[in-house]
VMD Tcl script that builds the backbone (N, CA, C; Angstrom):
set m [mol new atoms 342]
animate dup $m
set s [atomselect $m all]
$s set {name element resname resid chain x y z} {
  {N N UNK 1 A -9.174 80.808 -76.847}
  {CA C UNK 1 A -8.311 79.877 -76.170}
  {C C UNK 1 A -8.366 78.495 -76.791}
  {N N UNK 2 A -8.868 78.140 -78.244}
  {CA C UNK 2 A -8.947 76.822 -78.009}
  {C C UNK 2 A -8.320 76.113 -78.964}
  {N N UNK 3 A -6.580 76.128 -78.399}
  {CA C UNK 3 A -5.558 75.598 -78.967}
  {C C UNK 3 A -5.564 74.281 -78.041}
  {N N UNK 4 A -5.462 73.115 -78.230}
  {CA C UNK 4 A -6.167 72.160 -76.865}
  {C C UNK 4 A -4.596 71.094 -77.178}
  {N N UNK 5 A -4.618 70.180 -76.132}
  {CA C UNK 5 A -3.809 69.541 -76.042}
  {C C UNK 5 A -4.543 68.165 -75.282}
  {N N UNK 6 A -4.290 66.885 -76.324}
  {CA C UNK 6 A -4.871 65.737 -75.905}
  {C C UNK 6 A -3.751 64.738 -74.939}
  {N N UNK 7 A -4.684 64.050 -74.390}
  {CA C UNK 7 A -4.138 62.831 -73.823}
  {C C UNK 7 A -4.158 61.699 -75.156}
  {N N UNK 8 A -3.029 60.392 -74.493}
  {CA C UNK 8 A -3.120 59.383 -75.515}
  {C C UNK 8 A -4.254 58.582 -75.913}
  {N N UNK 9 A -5.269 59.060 -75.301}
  {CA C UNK 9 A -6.519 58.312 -75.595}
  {C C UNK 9 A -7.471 59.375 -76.506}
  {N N UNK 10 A -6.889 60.817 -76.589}
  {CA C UNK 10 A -7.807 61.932 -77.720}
  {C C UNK 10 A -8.479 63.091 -76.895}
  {N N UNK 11 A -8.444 62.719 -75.153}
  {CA C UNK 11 A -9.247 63.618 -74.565}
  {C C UNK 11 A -8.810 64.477 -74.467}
  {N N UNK 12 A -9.304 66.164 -74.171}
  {CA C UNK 12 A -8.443 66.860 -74.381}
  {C C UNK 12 A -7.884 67.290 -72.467}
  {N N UNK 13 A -6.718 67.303 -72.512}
  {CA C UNK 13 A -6.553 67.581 -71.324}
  {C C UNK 13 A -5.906 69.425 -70.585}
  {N N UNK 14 A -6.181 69.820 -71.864}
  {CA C UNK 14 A -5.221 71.838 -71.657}
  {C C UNK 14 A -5.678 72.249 -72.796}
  {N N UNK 15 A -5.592 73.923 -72.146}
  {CA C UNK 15 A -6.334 74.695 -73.307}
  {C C UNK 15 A -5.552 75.924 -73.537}
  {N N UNK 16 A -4.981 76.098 -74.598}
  {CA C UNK 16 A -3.986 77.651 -74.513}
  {C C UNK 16 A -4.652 78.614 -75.447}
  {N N UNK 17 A -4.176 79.890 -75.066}
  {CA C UNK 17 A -4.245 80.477 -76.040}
  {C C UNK 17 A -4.078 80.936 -76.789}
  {N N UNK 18 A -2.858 80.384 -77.310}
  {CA C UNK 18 A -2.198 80.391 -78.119}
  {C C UNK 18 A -0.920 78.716 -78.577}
  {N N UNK 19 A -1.030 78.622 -79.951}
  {CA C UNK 19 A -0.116 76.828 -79.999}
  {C C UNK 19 A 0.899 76.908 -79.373}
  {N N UNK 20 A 1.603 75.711 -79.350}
  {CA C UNK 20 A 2.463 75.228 -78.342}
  {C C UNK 20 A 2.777 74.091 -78.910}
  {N N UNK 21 A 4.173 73.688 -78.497}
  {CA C UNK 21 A 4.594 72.351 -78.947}
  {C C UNK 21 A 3.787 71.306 -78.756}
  {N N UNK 22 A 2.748 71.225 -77.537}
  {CA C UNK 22 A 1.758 70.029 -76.929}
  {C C UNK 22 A 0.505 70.570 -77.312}
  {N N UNK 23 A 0.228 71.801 -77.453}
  {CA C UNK 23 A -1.018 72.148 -78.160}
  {C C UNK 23 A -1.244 72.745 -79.360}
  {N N UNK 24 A -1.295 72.042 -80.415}
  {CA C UNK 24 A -1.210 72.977 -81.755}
  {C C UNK 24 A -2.639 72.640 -82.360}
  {N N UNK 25 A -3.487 71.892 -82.104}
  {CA C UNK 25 A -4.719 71.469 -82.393}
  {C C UNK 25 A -5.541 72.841 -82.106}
  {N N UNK 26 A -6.273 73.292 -83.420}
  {CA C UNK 26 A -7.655 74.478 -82.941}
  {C C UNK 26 A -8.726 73.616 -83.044}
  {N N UNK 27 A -9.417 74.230 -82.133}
  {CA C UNK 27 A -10.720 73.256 -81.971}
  {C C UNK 27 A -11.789 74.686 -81.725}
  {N N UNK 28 A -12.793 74.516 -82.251}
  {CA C UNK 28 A -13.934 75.910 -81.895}
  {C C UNK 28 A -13.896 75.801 -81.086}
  {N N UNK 29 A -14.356 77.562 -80.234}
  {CA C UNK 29 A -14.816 77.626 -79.108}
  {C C UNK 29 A -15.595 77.012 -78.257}
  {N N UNK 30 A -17.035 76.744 -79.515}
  {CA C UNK 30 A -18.266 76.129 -78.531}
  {C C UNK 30 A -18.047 74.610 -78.963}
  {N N UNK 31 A -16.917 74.150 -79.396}
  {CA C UNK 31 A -16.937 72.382 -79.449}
  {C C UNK 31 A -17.349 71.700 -77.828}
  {N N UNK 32 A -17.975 70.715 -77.783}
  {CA C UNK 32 A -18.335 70.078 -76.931}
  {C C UNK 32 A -17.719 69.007 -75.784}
  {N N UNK 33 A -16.564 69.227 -76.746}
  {CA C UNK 33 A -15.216 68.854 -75.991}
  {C C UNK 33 A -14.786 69.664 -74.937}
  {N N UNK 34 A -14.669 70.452 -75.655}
  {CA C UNK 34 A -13.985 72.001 -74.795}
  {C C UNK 34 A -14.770 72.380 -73.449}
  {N N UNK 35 A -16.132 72.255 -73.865}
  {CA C UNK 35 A -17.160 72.452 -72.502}
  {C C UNK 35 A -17.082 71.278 -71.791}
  {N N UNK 36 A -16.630 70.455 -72.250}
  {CA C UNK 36 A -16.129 69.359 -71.226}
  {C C UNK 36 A -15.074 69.924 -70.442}
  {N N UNK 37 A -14.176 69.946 -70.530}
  {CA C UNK 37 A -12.852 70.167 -70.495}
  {C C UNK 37 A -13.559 71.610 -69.026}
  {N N UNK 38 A -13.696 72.655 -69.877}
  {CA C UNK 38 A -14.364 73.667 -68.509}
  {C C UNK 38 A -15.138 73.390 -67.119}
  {N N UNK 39 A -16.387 71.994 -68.011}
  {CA C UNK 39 A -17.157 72.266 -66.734}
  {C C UNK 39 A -16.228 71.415 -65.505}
  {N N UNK 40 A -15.517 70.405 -66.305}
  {CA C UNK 40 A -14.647 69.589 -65.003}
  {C C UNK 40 A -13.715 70.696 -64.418}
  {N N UNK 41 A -13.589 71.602 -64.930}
  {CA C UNK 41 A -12.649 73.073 -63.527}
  {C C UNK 41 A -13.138 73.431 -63.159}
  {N N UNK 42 A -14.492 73.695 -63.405}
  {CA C UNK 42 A -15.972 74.496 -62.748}
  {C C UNK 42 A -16.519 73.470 -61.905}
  {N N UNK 43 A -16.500 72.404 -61.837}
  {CA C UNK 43 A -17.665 71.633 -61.041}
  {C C UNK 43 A -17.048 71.848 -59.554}
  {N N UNK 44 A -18.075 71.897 -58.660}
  {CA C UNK 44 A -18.327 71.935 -57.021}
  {C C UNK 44 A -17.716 70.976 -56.591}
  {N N UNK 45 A -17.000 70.833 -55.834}
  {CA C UNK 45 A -17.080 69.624 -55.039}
  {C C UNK 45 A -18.390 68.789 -54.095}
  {N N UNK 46 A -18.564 67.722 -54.003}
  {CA C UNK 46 A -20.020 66.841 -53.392}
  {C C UNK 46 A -19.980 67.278 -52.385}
  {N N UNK 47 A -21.239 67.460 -51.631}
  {CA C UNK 47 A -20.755 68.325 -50.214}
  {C C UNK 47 A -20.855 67.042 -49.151}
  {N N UNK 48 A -20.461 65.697 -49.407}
  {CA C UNK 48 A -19.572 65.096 -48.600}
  {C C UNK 48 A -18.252 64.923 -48.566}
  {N N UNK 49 A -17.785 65.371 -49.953}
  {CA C UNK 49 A -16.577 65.659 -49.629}
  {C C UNK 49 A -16.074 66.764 -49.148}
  {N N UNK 50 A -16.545 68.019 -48.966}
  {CA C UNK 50 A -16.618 69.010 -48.169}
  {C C UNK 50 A -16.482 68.873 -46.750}
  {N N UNK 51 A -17.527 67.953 -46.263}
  {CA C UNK 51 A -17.699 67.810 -44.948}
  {C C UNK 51 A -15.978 67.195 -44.452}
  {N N UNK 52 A -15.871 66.044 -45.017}
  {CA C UNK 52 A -14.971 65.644 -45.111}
  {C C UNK 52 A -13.555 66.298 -44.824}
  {N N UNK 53 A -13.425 66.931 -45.644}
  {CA C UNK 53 A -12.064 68.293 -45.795}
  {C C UNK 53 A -12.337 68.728 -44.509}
  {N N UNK 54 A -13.326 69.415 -44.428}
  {CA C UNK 54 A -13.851 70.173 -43.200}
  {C C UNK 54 A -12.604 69.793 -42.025}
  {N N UNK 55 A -13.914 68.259 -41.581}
  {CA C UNK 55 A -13.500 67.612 -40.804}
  {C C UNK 55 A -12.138 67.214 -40.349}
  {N N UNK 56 A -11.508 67.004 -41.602}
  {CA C UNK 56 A -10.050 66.816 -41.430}
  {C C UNK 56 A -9.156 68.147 -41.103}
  {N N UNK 57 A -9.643 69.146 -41.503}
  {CA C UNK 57 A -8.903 70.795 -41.718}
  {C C UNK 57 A -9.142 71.013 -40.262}
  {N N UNK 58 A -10.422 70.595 -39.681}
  {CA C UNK 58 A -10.925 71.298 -38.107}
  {C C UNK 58 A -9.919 70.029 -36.897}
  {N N UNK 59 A -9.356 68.897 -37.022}
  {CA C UNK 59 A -8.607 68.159 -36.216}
  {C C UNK 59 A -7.607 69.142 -36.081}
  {N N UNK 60 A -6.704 69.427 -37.172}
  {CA C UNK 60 A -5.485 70.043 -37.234}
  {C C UNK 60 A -5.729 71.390 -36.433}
  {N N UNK 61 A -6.698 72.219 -36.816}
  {CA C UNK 61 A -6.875 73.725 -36.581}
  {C C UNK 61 A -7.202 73.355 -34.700}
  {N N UNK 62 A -8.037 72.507 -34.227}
  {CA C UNK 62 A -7.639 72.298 -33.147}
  {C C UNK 62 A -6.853 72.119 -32.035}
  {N N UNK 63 A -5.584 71.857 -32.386}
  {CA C UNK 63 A -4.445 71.958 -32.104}
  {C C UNK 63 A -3.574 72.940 -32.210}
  {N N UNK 64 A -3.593 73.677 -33.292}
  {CA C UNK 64 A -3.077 74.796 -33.653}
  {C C UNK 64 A -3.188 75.848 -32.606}
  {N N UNK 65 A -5.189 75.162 -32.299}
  {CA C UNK 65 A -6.200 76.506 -31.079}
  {C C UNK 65 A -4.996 76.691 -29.790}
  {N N UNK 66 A -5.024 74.512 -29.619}
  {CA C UNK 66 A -4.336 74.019 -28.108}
  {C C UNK 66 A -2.557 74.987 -28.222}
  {N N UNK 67 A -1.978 74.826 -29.343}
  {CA C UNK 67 A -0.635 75.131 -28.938}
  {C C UNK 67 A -0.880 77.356 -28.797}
  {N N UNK 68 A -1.615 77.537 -29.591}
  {CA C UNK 68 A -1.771 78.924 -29.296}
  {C C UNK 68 A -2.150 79.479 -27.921}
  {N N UNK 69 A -3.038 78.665 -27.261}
  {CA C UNK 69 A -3.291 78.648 -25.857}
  {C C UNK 69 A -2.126 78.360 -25.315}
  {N N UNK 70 A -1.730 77.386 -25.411}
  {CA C UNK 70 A -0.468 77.333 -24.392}
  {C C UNK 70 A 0.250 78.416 -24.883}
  {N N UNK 71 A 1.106 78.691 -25.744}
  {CA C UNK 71 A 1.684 79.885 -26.148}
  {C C UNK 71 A 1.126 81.400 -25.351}
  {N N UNK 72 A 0.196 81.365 -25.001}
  {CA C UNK 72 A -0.481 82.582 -24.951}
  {C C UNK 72 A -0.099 82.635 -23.239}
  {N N UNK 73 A -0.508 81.383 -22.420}
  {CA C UNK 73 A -0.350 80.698 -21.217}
  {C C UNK 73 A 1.039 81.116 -21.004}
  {N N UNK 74 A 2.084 80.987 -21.822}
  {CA C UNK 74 A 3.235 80.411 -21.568}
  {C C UNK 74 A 4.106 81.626 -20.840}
  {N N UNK 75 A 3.780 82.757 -22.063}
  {CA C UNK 75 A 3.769 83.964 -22.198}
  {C C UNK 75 A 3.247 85.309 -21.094}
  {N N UNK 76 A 2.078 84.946 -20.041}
  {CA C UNK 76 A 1.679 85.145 -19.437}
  {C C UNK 76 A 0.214 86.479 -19.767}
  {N N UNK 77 A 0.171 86.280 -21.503}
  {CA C UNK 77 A -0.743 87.016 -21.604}
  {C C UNK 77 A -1.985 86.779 -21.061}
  {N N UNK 78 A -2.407 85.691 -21.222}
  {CA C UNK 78 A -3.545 84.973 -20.511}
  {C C UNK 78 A -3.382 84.029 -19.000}
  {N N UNK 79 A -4.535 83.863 -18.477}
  {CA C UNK 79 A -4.407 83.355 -17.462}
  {C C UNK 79 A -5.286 82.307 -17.596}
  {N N UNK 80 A -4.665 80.611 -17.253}
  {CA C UNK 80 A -5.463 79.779 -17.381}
  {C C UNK 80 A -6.764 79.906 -16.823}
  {N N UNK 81 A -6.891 80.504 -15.646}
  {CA C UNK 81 A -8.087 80.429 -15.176}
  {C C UNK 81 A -8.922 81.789 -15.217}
  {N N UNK 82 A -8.698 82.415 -16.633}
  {CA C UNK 82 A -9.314 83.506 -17.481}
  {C C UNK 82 A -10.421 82.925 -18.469}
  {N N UNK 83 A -9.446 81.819 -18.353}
  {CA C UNK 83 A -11.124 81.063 -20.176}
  {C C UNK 83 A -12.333 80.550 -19.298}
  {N N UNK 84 A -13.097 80.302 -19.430}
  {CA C UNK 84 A -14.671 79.383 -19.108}
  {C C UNK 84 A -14.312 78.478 -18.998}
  {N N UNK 85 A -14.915 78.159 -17.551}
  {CA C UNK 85 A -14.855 76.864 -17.644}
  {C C UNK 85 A -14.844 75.775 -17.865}
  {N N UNK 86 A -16.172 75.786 -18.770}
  {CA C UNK 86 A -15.679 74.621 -20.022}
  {C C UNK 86 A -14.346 74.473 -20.964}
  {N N UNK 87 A -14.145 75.385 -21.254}
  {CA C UNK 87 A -13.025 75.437 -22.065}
  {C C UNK 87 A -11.429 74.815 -21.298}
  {N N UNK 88 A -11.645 75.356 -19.644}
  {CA C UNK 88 A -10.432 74.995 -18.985}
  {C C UNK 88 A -11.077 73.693 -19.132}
  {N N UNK 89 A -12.097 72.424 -18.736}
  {CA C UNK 89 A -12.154 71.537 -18.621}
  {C C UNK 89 A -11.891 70.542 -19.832}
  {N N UNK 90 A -12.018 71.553 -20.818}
  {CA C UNK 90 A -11.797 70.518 -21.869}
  {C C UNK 90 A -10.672 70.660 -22.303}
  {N N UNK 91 A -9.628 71.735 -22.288}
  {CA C UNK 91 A -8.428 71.733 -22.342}
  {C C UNK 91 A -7.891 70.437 -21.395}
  {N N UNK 92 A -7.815 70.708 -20.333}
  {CA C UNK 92 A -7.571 69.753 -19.369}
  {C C UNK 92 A -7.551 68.079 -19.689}
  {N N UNK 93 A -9.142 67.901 -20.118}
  {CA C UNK 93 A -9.409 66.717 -20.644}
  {C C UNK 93 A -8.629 66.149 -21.665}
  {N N UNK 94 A -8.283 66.788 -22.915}
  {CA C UNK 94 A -7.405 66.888 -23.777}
  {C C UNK 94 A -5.353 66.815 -23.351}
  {N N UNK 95 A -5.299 67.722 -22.671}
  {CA C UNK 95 A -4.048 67.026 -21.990}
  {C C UNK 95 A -3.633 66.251 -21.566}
  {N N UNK 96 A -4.745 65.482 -20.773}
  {CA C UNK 96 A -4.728 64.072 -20.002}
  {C C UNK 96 A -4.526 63.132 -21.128}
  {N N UNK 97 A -5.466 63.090 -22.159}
  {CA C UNK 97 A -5.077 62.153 -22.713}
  {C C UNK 97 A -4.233 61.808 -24.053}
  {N N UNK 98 A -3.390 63.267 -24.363}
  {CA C UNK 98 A -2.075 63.079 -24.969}
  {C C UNK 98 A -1.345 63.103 -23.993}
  {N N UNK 99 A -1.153 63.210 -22.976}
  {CA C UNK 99 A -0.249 62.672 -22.211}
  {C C UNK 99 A -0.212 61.517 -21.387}
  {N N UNK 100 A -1.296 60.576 -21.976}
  {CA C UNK 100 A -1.207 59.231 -21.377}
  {C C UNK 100 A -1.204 58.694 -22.689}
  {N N UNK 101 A -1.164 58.964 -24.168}
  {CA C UNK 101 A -0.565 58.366 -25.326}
  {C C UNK 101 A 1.120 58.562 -25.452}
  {N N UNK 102 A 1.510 59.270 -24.246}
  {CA C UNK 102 A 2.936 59.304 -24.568}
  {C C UNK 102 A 3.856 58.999 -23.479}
  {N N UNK 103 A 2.926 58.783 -22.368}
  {CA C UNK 103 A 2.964 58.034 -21.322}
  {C C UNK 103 A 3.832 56.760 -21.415}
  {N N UNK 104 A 5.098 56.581 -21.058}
  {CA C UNK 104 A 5.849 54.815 -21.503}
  {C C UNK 104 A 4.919 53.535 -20.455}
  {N N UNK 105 A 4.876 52.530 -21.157}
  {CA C UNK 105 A 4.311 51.910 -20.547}
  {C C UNK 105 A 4.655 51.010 -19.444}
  {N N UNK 106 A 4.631 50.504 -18.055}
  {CA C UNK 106 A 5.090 49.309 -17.729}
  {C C UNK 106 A 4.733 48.020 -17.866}
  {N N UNK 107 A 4.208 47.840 -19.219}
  {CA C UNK 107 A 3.978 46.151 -19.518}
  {C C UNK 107 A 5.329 46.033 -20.829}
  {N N UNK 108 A 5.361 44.924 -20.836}
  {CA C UNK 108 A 6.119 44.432 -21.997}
  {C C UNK 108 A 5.171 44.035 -23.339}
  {N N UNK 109 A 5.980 43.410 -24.187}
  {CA C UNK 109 A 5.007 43.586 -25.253}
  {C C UNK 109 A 3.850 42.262 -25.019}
  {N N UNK 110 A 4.748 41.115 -24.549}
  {CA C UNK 110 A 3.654 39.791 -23.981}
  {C C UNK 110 A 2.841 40.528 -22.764}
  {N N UNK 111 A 2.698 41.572 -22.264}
  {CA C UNK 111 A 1.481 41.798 -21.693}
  {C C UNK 111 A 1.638 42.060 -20.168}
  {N N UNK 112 A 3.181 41.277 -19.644}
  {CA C UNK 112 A 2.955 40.873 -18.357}
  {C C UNK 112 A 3.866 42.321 -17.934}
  {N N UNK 113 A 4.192 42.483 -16.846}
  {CA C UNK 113 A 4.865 43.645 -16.139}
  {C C UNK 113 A 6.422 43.385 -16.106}
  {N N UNK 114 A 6.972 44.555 -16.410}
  {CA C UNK 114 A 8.813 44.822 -16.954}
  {C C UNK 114 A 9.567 44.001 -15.887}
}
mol reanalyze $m
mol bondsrecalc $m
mol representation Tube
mol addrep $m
């Protein structure tokens, strides 16, 4: 594979295997470039950025849980007062307060009442 294709600064940024209008450069296999070039597709991600992703992937999937529940609710496969109790309470909890973020308000924007 190591028909390579540089950036304007020489690095190599693609590797074919065979030339190409953007890659016509052979470079050996075991050049040290090239193992550059691999280990940056191979490297792990930091596992704070993991957590991270996580974290952000598990907000969304939470919701996904909430609208599948209701769906399920809606439907009459389930019965709200089939889940644990915790679960009804924290559903609950969770409703309350997207529905007091969407709640209109009666103040004006100076603060005082409409």
């Amino acid at each position: 594979m190591p028909f390579v294709e540089r950036d304007s600064s020489g690095k190599i940024i693609a590797a074919r295997l065979a030339a190409s209008a953007t890659a016509g450069e052979w470079v050996e296999p075991g050049s040290p470039e090239l193992g550059a070039l691999t280990a940056s597709i191979t490297d792990k991600p930091a596992p704070e950025q993991v957590r991270v992703s996580l974290e952000h992937s598990d907000q969304g999937l939470i919701r996904v849980l909430e609208d599948l529940i209701d769906t399920l609710l809606a439907k009459d496969v389930i019965r709200f007062t089939d889940l644990p109790l915790p679960a009804q309470n924290r559903l609950l909890q969770r409703r309350n307060l997207r529905a007091s973020l969407s709640a209109p308000s009666l103040l004006d924007d100076d603060g005082g009442l409409l």
